[in-house]
C-alpha angles and dihedrals in degrees: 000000000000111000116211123191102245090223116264091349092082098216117150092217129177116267088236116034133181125271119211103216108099102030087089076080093069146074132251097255093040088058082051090061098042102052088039092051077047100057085041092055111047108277116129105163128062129194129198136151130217079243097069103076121228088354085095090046092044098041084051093055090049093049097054089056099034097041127267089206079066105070144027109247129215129192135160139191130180102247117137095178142087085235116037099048085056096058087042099050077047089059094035090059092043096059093036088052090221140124105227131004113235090222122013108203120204080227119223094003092180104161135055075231097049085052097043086054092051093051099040130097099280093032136124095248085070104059088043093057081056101049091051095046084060089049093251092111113036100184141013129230151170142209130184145155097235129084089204099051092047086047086057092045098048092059089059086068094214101113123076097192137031129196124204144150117280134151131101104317103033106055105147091100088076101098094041097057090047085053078050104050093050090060098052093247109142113238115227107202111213124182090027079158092052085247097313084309086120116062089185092090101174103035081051085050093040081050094050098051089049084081117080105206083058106109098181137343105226106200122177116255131193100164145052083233102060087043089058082043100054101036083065098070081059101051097050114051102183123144120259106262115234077248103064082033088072086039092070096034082061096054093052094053092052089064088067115188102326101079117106110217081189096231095145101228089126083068137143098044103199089232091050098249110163089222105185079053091060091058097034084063089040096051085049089053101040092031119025088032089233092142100154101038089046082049103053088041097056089046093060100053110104091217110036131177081271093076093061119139098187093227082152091217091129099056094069097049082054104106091193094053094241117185087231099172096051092044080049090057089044096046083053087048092055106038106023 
């Protein structure tokens, strides 16, 4: 497996990791597997988030009987507060049934106020830098799902990595890992499989690490099987042929235009929907089968797809032409 240096972290990281999401579909002795079929084949970097329901308890199992020394290990939670992040790393170390996290990630910072709250005197960021001073954290991260918020970040120079969509079809994260990469911040690939849209996993993962300011593509695994599948992508390094180019042309074209790159121009909604995260929810129920997770999320958003007026102002900002109000009814349809 291909080893890439995660920034000014230092750490030498697989090319393709292992993304926590999916693994909360899983049992205690499957993660096993998993994890263990990970460290054989070449991963040596996981990544989880406090979100993702047992994925943080079972990755934790999996790690006492593979070896925790033999990965880095990545998690994440939502928390903006002094408070309320000590109380979730607490919680992180404790399911992970470990003593310290390799990288800590403010998890989904979507505004330039959500990051100001996490970095002021009563902030998150605070506490972290605590906690890494004592050797309980040993590195600080950020993911988002806006170019723009990531670019802002980035010039604070606090955060040694930063995570964020990239694969065929979403390709607006470009610039922003080149920025990072100048200033010697990792870059953490989600989505390499466009969300589980492109069935082509390792051509997509053989896509994503063309690019050089990539550090690690992070896809969600839930079987031994998609774990011998991906690392391959890492092991062979070969160009894309002009051939398996047009493959995945071709994939993108067969979404048609109904697919959100998430780039936010819809935004604001004049009811306050937070519409990429509609879809975001919707793509983790009809892709990733995470029906219940993608439910109970949903539900707990103060302002869902549901409240929809149908004003219509969102669907000409759209510069992919999406049909928005009609995504909004299926995404109802789905989760409500």
């Amino acid at each position: 497996m291909e080893k890439r240096i995660l920034g000014r972290t230092g750490y030498e990281v697989s090319a393709v990791g292992l993304g926590g999401i999916p693994i909360q579909r899983v049992d205690e002795e499957t993660a096993y597997e998993i994890v263990k079929a990970a460290y054989e084949n070449g991963i040596n970097f996981i990544d989880t988030a406090r979100g993702y329901m047992d994925s943080e308890k079972l990755l934790g199992y999996a790690l006492e009987k593979v070896g925790r020394d033999k990965f880095i290990l990545a998690t994440k939670s939502m928390a903006r507060t002094y408070d309320a992040v000590l109380e979730e790393i607490h919680t992180c170390m404790e399911n992970l049934r470990t003593d310290y996290l390799d990288l800590y990630q403010f998890h989904n910072v979507r505004t330039k106020e959500d990051l100001d709250t996490l970095m002021g005197d009563n902030g998150a960021l605070k506490a972290v830098k605590e906690l890494k001073a004592k050797g309980l954290i040993k590195e600080i991260g950020i993911t988002s799902h806006s170019v723009d918020l990531l670019d802002i970040a980035l010039d604070t120079d606090e955060f040694a990595t930063i995570q964020y969509p990239y694969n065929p079809v979403e390709q607006q994260g470009a610039p922003i890992f080149r920025k990072a990469k100048e200033k010697n911040v990792g870059v953490i690939v989600m989505k390499p499989l466009a969300g589980g849209a492109i069935p082509k996993g390792e051509l997509c993962l053989r896509f994503v690490l063309e690019n050089e300011y990539v550090t690690s593509a992070i896809p969600g695994m839930d079987s031994v099987e998609q774990v011998e599948e991906n690392v391959r992508a890492g092991n062979d390094r070969r160009a894309l042929t002009d051939e398996e180019r047009e493959e995945l042309s071709e994939e993108k074209a067969s979404l048609g235009t109904e697919f959100c790159r998430r780039c936010s121009y819809c935004a604001p909604c004049s009811v306050g929907i937070d519409i990429p995260s509609q879809f975001v929810m919707d793509g983790y129920y009809t892709r990733y089968n995470l029906q219940d997770w993608a439910t109970s999320r949903y539900a707990a958003m103060d302002v869902r797809a549901a409240d929809c007026i149908e004003c219509g102002d969102c669907e000409p900002r759209c510069p992919y032409d999406l049909p928005i109000i009609d995504m909004l009814k299926r995404v109802e349809e789905h989760l409500g």
